[in-house]
C-alpha positions as YAML, in Angstrom:
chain: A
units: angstrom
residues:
- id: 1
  name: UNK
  ca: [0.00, 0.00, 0.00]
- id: 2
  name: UNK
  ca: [2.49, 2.13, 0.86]
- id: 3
  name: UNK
  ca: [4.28, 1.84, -2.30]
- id: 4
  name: UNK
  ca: [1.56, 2.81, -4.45]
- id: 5
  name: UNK
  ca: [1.36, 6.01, -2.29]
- id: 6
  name: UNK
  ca: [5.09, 6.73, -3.05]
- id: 7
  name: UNK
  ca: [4.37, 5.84, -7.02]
- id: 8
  name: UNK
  ca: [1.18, 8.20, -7.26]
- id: 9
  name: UNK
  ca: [3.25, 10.89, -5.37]
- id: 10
  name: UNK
  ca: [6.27, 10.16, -7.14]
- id: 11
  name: UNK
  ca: [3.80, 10.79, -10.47]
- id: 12
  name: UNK
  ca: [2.30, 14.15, -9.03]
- id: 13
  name: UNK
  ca: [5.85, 15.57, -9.11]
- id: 14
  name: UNK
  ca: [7.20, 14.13, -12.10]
- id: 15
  name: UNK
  ca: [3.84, 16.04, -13.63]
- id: 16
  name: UNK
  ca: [4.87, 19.35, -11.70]
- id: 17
  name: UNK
  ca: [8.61, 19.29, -12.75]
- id: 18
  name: UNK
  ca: [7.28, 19.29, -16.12]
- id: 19
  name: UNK
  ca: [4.87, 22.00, -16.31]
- id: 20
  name: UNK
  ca: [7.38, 23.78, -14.38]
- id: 21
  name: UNK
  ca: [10.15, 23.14, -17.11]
- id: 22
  name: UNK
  ca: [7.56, 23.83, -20.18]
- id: 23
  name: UNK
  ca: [7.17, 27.54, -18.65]
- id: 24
  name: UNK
  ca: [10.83, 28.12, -18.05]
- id: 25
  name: UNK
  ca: [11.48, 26.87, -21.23]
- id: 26
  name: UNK
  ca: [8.87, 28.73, -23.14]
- id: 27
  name: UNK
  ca: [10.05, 32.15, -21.27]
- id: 28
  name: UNK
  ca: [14.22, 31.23, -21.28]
- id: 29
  name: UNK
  ca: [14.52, 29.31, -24.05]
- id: 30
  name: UNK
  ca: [15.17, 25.36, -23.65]
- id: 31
  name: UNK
  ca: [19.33, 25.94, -23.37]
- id: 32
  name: UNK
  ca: [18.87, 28.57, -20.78]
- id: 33
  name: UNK
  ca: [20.25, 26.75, -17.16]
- id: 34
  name: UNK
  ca: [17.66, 26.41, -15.24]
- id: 35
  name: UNK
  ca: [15.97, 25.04, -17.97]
- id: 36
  name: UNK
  ca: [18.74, 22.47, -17.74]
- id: 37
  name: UNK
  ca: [18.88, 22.24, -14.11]
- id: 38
  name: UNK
  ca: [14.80, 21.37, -14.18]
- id: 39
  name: UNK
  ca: [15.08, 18.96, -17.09]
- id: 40
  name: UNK
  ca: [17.97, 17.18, -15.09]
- id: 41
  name: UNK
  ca: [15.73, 16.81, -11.79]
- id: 42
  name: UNK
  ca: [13.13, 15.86, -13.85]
- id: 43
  name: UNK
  ca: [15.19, 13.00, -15.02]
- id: 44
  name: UNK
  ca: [16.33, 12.13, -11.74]
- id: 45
  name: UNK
  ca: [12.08, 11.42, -10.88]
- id: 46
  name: UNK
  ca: [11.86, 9.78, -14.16]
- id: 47
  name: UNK
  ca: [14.84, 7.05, -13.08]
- id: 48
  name: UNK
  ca: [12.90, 6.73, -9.83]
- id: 49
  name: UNK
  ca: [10.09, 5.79, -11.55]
- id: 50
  name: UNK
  ca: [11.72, 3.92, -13.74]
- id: 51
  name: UNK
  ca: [13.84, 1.77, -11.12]
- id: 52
  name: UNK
  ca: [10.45, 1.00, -8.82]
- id: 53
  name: UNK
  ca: [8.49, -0.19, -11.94]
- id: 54
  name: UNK
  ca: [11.69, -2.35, -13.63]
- id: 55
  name: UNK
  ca: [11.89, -4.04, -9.79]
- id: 56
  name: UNK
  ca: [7.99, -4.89, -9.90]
- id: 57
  name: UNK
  ca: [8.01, -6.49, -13.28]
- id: 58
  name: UNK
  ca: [11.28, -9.02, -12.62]
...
Protein backbone atom coordinates (compact mmCIF):
# COMPACT_ATOMS: atom_id res chain seq x y z
CA UNK A 1 0.00 0.00 0.00
CA UNK A 2 2.49 2.13 0.86
CA UNK A 3 4.28 1.84 -2.30
CA UNK A 4 1.56 2.81 -4.45
CA UNK A 5 1.36 6.01 -2.29
CA UNK A 6 5.09 6.73 -3.05
CA UNK A 7 4.37 5.84 -7.02
CA UNK A 8 1.18 8.20 -7.26
CA UNK A 9 3.25 10.89 -5.37
CA UNK A 10 6.27 10.16 -7.14
CA UNK A 11 3.80 10.79 -10.47
CA UNK A 12 2.30 14.15 -9.03
CA UNK A 13 5.85 15.57 -9.11
CA UNK A 14 7.20 14.13 -12.10
CA UNK A 15 3.84 16.04 -13.63
CA UNK A 16 4.87 19.35 -11.70
CA UNK A 17 8.61 19.29 -12.75
CA UNK A 18 7.28 19.29 -16.12
CA UNK A 19 4.87 22.00 -16.31
CA UNK A 20 7.38 23.78 -14.38
CA UNK A 21 10.15 23.14 -17.11
CA UNK A 22 7.56 23.83 -20.18
CA UNK A 23 7.17 27.54 -18.65
CA UNK A 24 10.83 28.12 -18.05
CA UNK A 25 11.48 26.87 -21.23
CA UNK A 26 8.87 28.73 -23.14
CA UNK A 27 10.05 32.15 -21.27
CA UNK A 28 14.22 31.23 -21.28
CA UNK A 29 14.52 29.31 -24.05
CA UNK A 30 15.17 25.36 -23.65
CA UNK A 31 19.33 25.94 -23.37
CA UNK A 32 18.87 28.57 -20.78
CA UNK A 33 20.25 26.75 -17.16
CA UNK A 34 17.66 26.41 -15.24
CA UNK A 35 15.97 25.04 -17.97
CA UNK A 36 18.74 22.47 -17.74
CA UNK A 37 18.88 22.24 -14.11
CA UNK A 38 14.80 21.37 -14.18
CA UNK A 39 15.08 18.96 -17.09
CA UNK A 40 17.97 17.18 -15.09
CA UNK A 41 15.73 16.81 -11.79
CA UNK A 42 13.13 15.86 -13.85
CA UNK A 43 15.19 13.00 -15.02
CA UNK A 44 16.33 12.13 -11.74
CA UNK A 45 12.08 11.42 -10.88
CA UNK A 46 11.86 9.78 -14.16
CA UNK A 47 14.84 7.05 -13.08
CA UNK A 48 12.90 6.73 -9.83
CA UNK A 49 10.09 5.79 -11.55
CA UNK A 50 11.72 3.92 -13.74
CA UNK A 51 13.84 1.77 -11.12
CA UNK A 52 10.45 1.00 -8.82
CA UNK A 53 8.49 -0.19 -11.94
CA UNK A 54 11.69 -2.35 -13.63
CA UNK A 55 11.89 -4.04 -9.79
CA UNK A 56 7.99 -4.89 -9.90
CA UNK A 57 8.01 -6.49 -13.28
CA UNK A 58 11.28 -9.02 -12.62
Amino acid sequence: MAKKYYIKQLLLLIAIKKQEMYKKAKQLGYTHPCVVACSQELDQLLNKYQNINSVALN
